[in-house]
C-alpha positions as a Python dict, from the first residue, in 0.01 Angstrom:
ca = {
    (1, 'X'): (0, 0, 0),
    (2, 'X'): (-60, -295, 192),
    (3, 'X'): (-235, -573, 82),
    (4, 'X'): (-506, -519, 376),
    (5, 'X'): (-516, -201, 312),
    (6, 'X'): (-672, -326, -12),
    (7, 'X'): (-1076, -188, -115),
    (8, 'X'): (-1233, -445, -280),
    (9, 'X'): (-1514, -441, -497),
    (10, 'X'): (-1746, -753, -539),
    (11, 'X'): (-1999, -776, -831),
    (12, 'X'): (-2206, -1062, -729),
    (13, 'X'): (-2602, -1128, -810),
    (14, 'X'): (-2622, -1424, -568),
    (15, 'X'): (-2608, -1330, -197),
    (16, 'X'): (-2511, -1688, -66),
    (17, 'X'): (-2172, -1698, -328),
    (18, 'X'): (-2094, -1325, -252),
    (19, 'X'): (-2109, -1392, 125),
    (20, 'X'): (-1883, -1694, 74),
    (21, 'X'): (-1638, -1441, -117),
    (22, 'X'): (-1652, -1186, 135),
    (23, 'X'): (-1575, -1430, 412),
    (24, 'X'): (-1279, -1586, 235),
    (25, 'X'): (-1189, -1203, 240),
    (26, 'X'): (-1230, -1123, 537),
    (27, 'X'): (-1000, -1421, 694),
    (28, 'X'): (-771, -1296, 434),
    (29, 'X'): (-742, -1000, 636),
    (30, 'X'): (-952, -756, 379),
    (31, 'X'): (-1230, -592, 581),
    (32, 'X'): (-1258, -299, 317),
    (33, 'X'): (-1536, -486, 99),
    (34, 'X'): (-1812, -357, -101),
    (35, 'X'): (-2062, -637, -243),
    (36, 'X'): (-2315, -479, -514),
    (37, 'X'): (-2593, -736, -640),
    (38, 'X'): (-2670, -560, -994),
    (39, 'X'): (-2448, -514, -1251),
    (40, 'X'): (-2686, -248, -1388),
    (41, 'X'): (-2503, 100, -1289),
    (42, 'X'): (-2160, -76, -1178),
    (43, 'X'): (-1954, 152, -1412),
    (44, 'X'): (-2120, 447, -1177),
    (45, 'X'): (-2017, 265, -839),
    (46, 'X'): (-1637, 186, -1004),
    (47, 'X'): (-1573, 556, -1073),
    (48, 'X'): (-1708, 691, -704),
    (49, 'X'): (-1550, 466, -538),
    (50, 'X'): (-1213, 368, -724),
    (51, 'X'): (-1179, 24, -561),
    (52, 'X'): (-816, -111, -617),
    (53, 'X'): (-960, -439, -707),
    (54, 'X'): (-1273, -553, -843),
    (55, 'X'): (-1437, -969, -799),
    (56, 'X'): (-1668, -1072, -1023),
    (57, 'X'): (-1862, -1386, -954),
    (58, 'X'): (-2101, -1487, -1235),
    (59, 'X'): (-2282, -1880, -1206),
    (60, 'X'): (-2417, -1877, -1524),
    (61, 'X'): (-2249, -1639, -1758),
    (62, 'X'): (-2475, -1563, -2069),
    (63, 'X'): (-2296, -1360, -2385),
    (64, 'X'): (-2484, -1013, -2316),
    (65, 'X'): (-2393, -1045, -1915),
    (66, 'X'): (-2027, -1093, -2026),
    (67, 'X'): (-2009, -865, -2291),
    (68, 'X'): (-2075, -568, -2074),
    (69, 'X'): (-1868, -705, -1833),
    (70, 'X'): (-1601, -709, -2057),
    (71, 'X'): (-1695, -344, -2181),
    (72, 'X'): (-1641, -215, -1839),
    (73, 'X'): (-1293, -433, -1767),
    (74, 'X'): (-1166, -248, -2053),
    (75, 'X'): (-1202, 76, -1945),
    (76, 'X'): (-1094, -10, -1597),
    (77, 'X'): (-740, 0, -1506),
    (78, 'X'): (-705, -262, -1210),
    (79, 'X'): (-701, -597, -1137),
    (80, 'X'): (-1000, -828, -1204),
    (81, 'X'): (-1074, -1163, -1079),
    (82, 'X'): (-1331, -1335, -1188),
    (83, 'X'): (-1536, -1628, -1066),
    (84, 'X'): (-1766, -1848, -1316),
    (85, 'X'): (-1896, -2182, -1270),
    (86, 'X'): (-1920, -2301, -1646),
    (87, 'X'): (-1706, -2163, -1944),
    (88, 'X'): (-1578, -2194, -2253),
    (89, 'X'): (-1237, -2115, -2501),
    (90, 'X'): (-1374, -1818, -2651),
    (91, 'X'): (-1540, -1661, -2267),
    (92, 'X'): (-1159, -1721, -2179),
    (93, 'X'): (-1004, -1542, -2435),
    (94, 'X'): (-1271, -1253, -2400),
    (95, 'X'): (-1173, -1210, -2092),
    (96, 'X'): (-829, -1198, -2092),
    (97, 'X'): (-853, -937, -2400),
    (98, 'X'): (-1062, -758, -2185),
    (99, 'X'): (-815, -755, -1919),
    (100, 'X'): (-915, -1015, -1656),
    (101, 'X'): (-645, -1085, -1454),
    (102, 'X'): (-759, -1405, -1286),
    (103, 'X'): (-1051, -1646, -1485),
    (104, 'X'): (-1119, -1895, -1235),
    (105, 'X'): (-1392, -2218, -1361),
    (106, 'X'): (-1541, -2410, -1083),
    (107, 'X'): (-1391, -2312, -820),
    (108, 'X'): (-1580, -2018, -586),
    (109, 'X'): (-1414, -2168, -222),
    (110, 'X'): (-1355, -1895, 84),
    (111, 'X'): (-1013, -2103, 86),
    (112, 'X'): (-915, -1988, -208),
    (113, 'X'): (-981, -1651, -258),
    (114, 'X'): (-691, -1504, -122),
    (115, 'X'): (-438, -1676, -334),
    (116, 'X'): (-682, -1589, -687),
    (117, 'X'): (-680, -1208, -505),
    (118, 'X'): (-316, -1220, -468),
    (119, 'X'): (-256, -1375, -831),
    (120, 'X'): (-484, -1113, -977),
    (121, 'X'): (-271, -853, -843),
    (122, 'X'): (56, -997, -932),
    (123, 'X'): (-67, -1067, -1286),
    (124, 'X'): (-222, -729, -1311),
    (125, 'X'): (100, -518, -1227),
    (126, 'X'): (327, -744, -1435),
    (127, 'X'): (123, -675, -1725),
    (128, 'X'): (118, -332, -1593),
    (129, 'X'): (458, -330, -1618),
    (130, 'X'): (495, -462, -1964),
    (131, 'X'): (239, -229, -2116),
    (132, 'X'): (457, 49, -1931),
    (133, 'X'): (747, -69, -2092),
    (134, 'X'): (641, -131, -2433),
    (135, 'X'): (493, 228, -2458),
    (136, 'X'): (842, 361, -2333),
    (137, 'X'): (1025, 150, -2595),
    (138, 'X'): (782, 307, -2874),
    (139, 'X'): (821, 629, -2739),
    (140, 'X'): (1200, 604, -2779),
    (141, 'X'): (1163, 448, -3127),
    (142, 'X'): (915, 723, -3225),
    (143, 'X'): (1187, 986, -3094),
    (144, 'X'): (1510, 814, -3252),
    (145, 'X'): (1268, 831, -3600),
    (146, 'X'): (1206, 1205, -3598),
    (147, 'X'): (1590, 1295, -3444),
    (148, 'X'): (1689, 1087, -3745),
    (149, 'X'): (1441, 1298, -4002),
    (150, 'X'): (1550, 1597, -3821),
    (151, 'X'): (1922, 1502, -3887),
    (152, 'X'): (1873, 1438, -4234),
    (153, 'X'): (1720, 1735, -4294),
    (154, 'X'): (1989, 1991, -4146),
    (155, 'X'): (2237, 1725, -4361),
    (156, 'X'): (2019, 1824, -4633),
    (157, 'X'): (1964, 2162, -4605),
    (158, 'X'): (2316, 2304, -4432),
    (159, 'X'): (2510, 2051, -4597),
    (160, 'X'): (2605, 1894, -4235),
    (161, 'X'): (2797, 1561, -4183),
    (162, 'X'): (2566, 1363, -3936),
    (163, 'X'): (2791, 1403, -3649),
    (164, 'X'): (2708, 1776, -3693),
    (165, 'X'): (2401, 1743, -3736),
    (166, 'X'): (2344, 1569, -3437),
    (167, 'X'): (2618, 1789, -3229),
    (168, 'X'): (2375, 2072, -3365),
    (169, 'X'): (2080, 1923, -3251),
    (170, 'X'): (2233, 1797, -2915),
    (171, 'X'): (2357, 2198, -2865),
    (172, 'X'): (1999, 2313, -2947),
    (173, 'X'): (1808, 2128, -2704),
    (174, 'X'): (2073, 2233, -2388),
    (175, 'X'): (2014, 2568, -2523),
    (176, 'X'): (1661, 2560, -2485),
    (177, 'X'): (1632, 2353, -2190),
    (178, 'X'): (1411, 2090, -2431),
    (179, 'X'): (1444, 1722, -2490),
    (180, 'X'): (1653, 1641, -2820),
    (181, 'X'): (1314, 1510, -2945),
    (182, 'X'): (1160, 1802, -2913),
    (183, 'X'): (1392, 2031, -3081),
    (184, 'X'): (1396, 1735, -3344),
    (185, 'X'): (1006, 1768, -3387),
    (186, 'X'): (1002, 2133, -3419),
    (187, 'X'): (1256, 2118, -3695),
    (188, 'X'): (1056, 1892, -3852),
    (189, 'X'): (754, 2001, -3852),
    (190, 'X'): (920, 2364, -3957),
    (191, 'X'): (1070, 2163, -4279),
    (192, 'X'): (714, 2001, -4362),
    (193, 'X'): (548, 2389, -4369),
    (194, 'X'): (876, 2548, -4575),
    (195, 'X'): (853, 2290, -4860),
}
């Protein structure tokens, strides 16, 4: 996707700052912008219209306007920028649990909302990225684990060295046209009902 091809979402309550974001936008070569004034019902307008990024500009950021902010940024998969003019460590740190890709303090200027766009997006799918990674490297860890309780168990139970025990488990899964894992989880679970 190209970067212009980009539909952004703006959640701003003042019309003079969202304008200001929507015109640094627009230079920026994004004409696919939606500006919504109330954050009352935004979870509604995310999920019809999917935007691939969302800009949140807040002046005066109280705890419950944040909070439920930071509700919805959790549940939303995409990058977030977000605009505020006063702040503080712990706001910070909320956000960036929440998953805020860009905090920016002080600084709402049409010149600089492409390059806080374009660093949301980067930051977004290299955390993307890691997330993806880390749940593939637990996945593998979780699968080595039960090939490793399924191996002990044939050792156990058909008196197998582990190289046959894996060799049997290996043959098994071509056999079946299943992941090693798989067979390794059913032989598992089988052991856990037999005893």
């Amino acid at each position: 996707m190209a970067k212009s091809d980009l539909t952004i979402l703006v959640i701003d309550e003042n019309a003079i700052r969202a304008s200001i974001i929507e015109e640094g936008l627009n230079e920026a070569g994004h004409s696919n912008v939606t500006i919504i004034h109330e954050v009352n019902g935004v979870a509604r307008i995310i999920e019809t219209q999917q935007p691939d990024v969302i800009i949140i500009d807040i002046e005066n950021p109280n705890r419950d306007m944040m909070e439920h902010l930071f509700q919805l940024t959790r549940t939303v998969s995409r990058p977030i920028a977000m605009f505020v003019d006063r702040s503080d460590t712990a706001l910070i740190e909320s956000a960036m649990e929440a998953g805020v890709s860009a905090y920016v303090v002080d600084g709402l200027k049409k010149e600089r909302v492409k390059s806080i766009l374009d660093m949301a997006v980067s930051r977004f799918n290299a955390f993307s990225r890691l997330q993806r990674e880390l749940a593939e490297a637990r996945s593998a860890l979780e699968e080595r684990k039960v090939v490793e309780r399924a191996k002990g168990i044939l050792m156990k139970m058909r008196g197998l060295s582990e190289e046959e025990a894996f060799a049997l488990l290996r043959q098994t899964a071509m056999n079946e046209k299943k992941k090693m894992a798989e067979i390794a989880q059913s032989l598992v679970t089988a052991a856990g009902l037999l005893s």
